[in-house]
N, C-alpha and C positions, 0 to 999 in steps of 0.2 A: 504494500500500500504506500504509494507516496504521499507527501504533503500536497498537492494538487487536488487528491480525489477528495483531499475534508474541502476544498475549496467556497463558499454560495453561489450559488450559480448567477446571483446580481452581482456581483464582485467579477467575476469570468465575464458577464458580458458588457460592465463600464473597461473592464483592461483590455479588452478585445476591440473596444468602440475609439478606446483612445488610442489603441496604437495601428488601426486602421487609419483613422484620422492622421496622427503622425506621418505615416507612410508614404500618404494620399500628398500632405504638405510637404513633407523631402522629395516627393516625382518630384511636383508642382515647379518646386525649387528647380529641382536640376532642368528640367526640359526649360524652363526661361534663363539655366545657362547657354545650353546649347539655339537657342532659337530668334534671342536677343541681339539686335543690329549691333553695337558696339560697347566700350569696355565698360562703359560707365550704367548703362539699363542693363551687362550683363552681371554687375558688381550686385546691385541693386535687390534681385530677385533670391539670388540663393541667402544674403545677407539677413532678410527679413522675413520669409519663409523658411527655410531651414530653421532658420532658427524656434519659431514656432513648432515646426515638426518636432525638432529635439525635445522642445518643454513637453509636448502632449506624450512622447514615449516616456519622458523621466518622470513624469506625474502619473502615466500607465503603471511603471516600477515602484512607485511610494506606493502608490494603492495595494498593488499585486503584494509586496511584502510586508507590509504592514496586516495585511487580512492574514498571512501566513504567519507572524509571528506575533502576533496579537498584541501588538504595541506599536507604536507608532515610529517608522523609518523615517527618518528625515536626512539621509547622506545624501540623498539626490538634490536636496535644497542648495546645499554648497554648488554641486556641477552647476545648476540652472543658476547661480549669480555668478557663475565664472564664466559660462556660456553667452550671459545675456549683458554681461559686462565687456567682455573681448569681442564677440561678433560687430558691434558696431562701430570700435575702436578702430579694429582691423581694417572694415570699411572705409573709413576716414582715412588711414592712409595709407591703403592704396588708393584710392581717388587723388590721394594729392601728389604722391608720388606719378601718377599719370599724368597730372595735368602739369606739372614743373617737365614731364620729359616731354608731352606735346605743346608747349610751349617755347623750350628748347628747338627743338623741330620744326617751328615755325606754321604750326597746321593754323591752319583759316577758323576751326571750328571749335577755339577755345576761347574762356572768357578773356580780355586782357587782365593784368596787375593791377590789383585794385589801388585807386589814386592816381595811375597815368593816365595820358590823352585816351578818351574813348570809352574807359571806362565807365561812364555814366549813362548812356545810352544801356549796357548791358544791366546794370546794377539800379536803377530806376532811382539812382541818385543825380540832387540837381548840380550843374554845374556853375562853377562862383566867378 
């Protein structure tokens, strides 16, 4: 007999529904890696969906062992603030790290430095 089969069966189908859920938000994530015109809408997508995916599998896991050990898990708590602390961190700089090397590079389709000529148009600040 494992620990599974003393399981509730409303306990099996909230951890089954979250980590569906999850799963459904990590595709989500990845195919708007692959499918996204360029770096920045492709930075964007796994950032902020993945990251939801991960919360709904690590709160699937609090649930699941907590019902198995009939006290309450909370290790998952720590991942989900290091998760939800670093993913958008991350974010930030790689975007800025892109836009100093497409700036460098001269491409058309970045913003200028903010405060130099031209700036203002982009940034919906006035000029003096």
């Amino acid at each position: 007999m494992t620990p599974f089969d003393a399981l509730p069966d409303w306990i099996a189908v909230v951890v089954s529904v979250l980590l569906v859920i999850g799963g459904c938000l990590v595709l989500i994530g990845s195919l708007g890696l692959l499918r996204l015109s360029n770096f920045y809408q492709r930075l964007h997508g796994p950032a902020m969906i993945n990251t939801l995916g991960a919360g709904c599998i690590l709160i699937a896991s609090m649930v699941l062992f907590s019902a198995l050990q009939s006290r309450p898990v909370i290790h998952e708590v720590l991942i989900t603030v290091f998760v939800v602390i670093t993913a958008p961190v991350t974010a930030i700089l790689l975007m800025r790290a892109a836009i100093y090397r497409d700036r460098r590079s001269s491409r058309n389709n970045v913003p200028p430095v903010p405060g130099q000529a031209g700036g203002a148009a982009l940034t919906g600040q006035r000029e003096e």
